[in-house]
C-alpha positions, 0 to 999 in steps of 0.5 A: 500500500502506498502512503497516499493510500495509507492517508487516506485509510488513516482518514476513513478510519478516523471519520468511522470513530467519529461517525458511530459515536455521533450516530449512537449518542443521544446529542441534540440536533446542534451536536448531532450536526456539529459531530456529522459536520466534522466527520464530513469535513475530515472524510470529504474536503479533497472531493470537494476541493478537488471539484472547486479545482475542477471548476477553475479549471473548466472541468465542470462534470465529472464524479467530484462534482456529483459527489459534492453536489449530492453530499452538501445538499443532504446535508443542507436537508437535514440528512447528515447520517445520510451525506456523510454516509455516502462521501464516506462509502465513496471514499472507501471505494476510490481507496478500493480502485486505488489499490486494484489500479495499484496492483494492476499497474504493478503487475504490468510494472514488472517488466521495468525491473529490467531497468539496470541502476549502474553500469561497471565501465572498464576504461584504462584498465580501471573500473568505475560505476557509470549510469548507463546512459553515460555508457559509449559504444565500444566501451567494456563492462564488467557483469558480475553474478547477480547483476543486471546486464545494463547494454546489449553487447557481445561477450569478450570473456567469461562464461556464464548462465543468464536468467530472461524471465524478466523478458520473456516469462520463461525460468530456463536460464540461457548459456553464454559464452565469449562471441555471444551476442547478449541483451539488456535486461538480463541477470548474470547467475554464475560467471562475471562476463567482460562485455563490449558494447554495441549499441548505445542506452537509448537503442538497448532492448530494455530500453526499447522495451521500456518504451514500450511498455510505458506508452502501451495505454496511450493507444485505447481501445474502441471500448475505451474510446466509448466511455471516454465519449459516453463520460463526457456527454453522460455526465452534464446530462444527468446534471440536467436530468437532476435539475429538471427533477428537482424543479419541474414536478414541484412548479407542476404539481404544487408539492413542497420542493424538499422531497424532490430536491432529495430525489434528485440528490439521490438521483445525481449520486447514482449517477456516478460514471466511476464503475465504467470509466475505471473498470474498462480501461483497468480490465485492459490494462489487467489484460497487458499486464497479463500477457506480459507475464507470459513473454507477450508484449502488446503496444495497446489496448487497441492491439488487444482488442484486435487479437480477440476478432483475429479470425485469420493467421497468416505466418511467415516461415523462416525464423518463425515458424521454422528455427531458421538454422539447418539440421540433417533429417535423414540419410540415404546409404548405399553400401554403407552404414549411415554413421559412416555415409555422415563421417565422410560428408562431415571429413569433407565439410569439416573446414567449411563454414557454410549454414549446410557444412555446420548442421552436417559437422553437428550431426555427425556429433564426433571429433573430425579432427582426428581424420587427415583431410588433403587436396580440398578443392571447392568447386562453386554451384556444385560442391566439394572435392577432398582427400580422405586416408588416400580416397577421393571424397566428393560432397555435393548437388546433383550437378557435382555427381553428374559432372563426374559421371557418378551414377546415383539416386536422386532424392525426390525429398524436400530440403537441400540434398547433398550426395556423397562419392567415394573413389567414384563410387556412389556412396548416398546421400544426406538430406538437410531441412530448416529445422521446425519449431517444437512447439509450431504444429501446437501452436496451429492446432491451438489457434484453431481451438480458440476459433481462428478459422483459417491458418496460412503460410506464406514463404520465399521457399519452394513448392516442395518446402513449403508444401512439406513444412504446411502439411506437417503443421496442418496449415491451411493454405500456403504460398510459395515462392514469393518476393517481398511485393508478392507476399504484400499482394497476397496480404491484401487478397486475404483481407479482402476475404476476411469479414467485416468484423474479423481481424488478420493477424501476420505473424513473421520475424519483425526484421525482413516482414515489415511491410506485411506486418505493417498492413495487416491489421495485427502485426506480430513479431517473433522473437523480439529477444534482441531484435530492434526491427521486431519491437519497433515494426509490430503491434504485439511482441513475443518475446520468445521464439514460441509461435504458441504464445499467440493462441496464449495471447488471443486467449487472454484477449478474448478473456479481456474483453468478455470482462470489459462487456460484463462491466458494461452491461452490469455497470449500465443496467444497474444504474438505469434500475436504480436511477429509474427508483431513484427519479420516483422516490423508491430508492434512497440514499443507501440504494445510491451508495451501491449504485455508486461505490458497490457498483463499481467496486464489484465492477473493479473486482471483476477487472482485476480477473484480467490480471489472473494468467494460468500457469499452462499459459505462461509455461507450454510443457513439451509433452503438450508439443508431440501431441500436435497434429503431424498433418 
């Protein structure tokens, strides 16, 4: 609890010991008034200053002003139990929505954790504490354990694990290394790293992402946007509904002013807009905070509203739903063990630093060093050529065997191939893929669960590729074969298909998409981890390589806004019944003090709901992964 809260606590406190005394001791009507007139003063004199302020200022209308209205003339009535009563139950309400915006916020507020306090700068060998924004690039920072990392940089020595949970919601520490590329925000856990900087504060991830955080409510949402407009034309209208009220059945039937001057009163209490104007932006921002406890960074209430209609998904491939990095699937033999069809190709590839020579060397998962390799002669659009142990061992295309006049069997698979020879004898071949997602075809099915209705892939890739990546991942419909205008035109023709009141979402790595992240309607970003393009290019920003999160998100969104219509409707509902008891005298004070305060203190508890993540949501476990449909 804040100490603004703990005041206002204090005084609520303070005004019940001197209300109940007053209430229960047989005083006459001077001291009655004079206890009733103290309580008020204590429990009640910032709303009322802060409705004089208000005035000055040309903000007539707003709950300050009907609570002071309502309050002060009870009063002036006679009925002190009644308006104290009332400014009090306000007061314990507003103290209520302060502490639920509080927690709200403190959830979201999580994430600027992440902002580092100091940085250690190495600079003539000595070490001194510098703010990071102070910090030049190329500089060296030393992170010891259990520090922040203050800039993104690249590692220059020390080994270590890291902890990104802050970031991306996820408590697997990561590996790193020297040559590693490492971001702001992160924990040190166990080494002290010496770091060189790339990238100045004000560029940083964490800096980007704080940004980005702190401008999210910025941008409201179509619901948020209604009440805003609802408030501003509601309010003077009750206003005058009261003043009609309290003069016109009087002027026309000749009854006494009194009563309906207490009717209108009452009238202008329940009248309160507090329940709406907290609780549906609360609910949003409930809703940001939640998702970024599962690694999902959303630019706006807008954006999340949006995600809850998304009825189409379209994905881009490489680095999004594939890891974008290659790995041997398979391999052919022919005459030899499949070990040892992998050791020649791997002899052969072992000095090359080509994405394709790497995944052989990794696959092969034993020491090449140990074989002597001679006579390595490149030969470009085709392969390699080397001595191994006194044979010739070729490693390439189709092109490579036939120009050696290599009898052998192509490999009709999808991927790159890459065939092997051994002294002129075909000896198979290996099969090579851009590695899947584990998590990708639970990610489709899931998507589909929660009521996407078409999932699409559009890719650079061949027919073969994409086609075989699709139908593992049960996408519904796939292009191939595009260049960036064409993946932009086949954007616009799914939009033209999507219905009026649905949404499509495109889903790529926030560095080569951003013309299609820009026009789709929701543009989301994988990988956001380290990428600038991804968190300035998108509206949402997962911020781990898990295309899952999405079906999470809209999960959370869908969830979001079915609390913010319940709100409504309760909120508006109730107040119209009330205040339709009110303008007939049914109702009373008491009854304009739920209107009011128990309304919107049910409507603020219904809000906070927003915030509650389940646990499968924030941690996807991989069992839940080889449950996916395989197409």
């Amino acid at each position: 609890m804040t100490k603004k809260q703990k005041k206002q606590l204090y005084r609520i406190l303070t005004s019940i010991l001197i209300f109940l005394p007053v209430l229960w001791l047989p005083l006459n009507e001077t001291g009655k008034f004079i206890g009733f007139l103290v309580c008020y003063a204590v429990i009640g004199w910032d709303i009322i200053w802060k409705a004089v302020t208000n005035i000055l200022h040309g903000q007539v209308f707003d709950e300050n002003f009907l609570m002071t209205v309502a309050t002060v003339g009870a009063m002036c009535l006679g009925d002190y139990k009644e308006g104290v009563a009332v400014m009090l139950f306000y007061q314990v309400g507003e103290l209520f929505q302060s502490y639920a915006v509080s927690k709200s916020r403190r959830s979201i507020a999580g994430l600027m954790d992440i902002r580092p306090d100091y940085a250690n700068v190495v600079r003539d060998g000595k070490e001194t504490r510098a703010e990071p924004d102070e910090v030049l690039v190329g500089d060296v920072i030393l992170v010891k354990p259990g520090e922040r990392i203050p800039l993104d940089g690249i590692v220059l020595e020390g080994r270590s694990t890291l902890d990104t949970s802050a970031l991306t919601g996820e408590s697997m520490p990561r590996e790193t290394g020297a040559g590693a590329e490492v971001i702001s925000g992160c924990i040190n856990q166990t080494g002290t790293l010496r770091i060189r900087v790339s990238r100045p504060y004000g560029e940083s991830t964490v800096s980007k992402i704080l940004d980005l955080v702190e401008n999210a409510s910025s941008k409201k949402s179509k619901s948020e946007a209604f009440i805003t407009r609802f408030a501003r034309y509601y309010t003077p209208s009750v206003v005058a509904a009261a003043a009609l009220l309290a003069i016109l059945p009087p002027l026309i039937t000749g009854q006494a002013f009194a009563p309906w001057i207490h009717r209108a009163l009452t009238f202008l209490v329940i009248s309160c807009p507090c329940a709406l104007v907290i609780s549906v932006p609360l609910s949003f921002f409930g809703g940001i905070g939640g998702a970024s406890k599962c690694g999902v960074l959303i630019k706006g209430s807008n954006y999340l509203e949006a995600l809850a209609k998304a009825e189409t998904v379209v994905f881009d491939k490489t680095g999004t739903l594939t890891k974008g990095s290659f790995a041997v699937t398979r391999c052919y033999p022919r005459g030899i063990t499949g070990e040892r069809l992998l050791e020649l190709a791997a002899c052969a590839e072992k000095d090359s630093n080509h994405p394709i020579s790497r995944s052989i060397v990794r696959a092969y998962r034993k020491n090449t060093e140990q074989f002597t390799v001679s006579d390595v002669q490149e030969i470009p659009g085709h392969g390699i050529s080397v001595t191994l142990n006194g044979k010739n061992v070729l490693a390439g295309n189709a092109k490579l065997m036939k120009s050696r006049k290599i009898t052998f069997q192509p490999v009709k698979e999808a991927g790159t191939v890459v065939y092997v020879a051994e002294d002129g004898k075909y000896r198979g071949a290996v099969l090579i893929e851009d590695e899947i997602k584990e998590d990708a075809a639970f990610a489709v099915s899931e998507l589909k669960k929660a009521g996407v209705q078409k999932t699409v892939m559009l890719t650079g890739d061949t027919k073969a590729v994409g086609e075989k990546v699709a139908g593992k991942l049960g996408l519904d419909l796939v292009y191939t074969e595009l260049l960036p205008a064409d993946k932009v035109a086949h954007m616009e023709e799914l939009l033209a298909r999507t219905s009026e009141k649905g949404r499509l979402a495109f889903v790529g790595d926030g560095i080569n998409d951003a013309p299609v992240l820009a026009r789709a309607d929701i543009g989301i970003a994988m990988g956001g981890l380290g990428s600038d393009a991804a968190i300035e290019a998108a509206d949402i920003v997962i911020m781990t390589d898990e295309p899952s999160k999405i079906a999470a998100a809209m999960r959370i969104s869908r969830k979001t806004l079915a609390i913010v219509r319940q709100n409504i409707v309760f909120a508006l509902g109730v107040k119209a019944f009330v205040l339709l008891l009110g303008a007939l005298g049914i109702a009373s004070m008491w009854a304009a003090v739920f209107a009011d305060v128990g309304v919107a203190v049910i409507a603020i508890l219904n809000a906070v709901r927003a915030l509650r993540v389940p646990k499968e949501e924030k941690v996807l476990r991989k069992e839940n992964f080889r449950e996916a449909p395989a197409g």
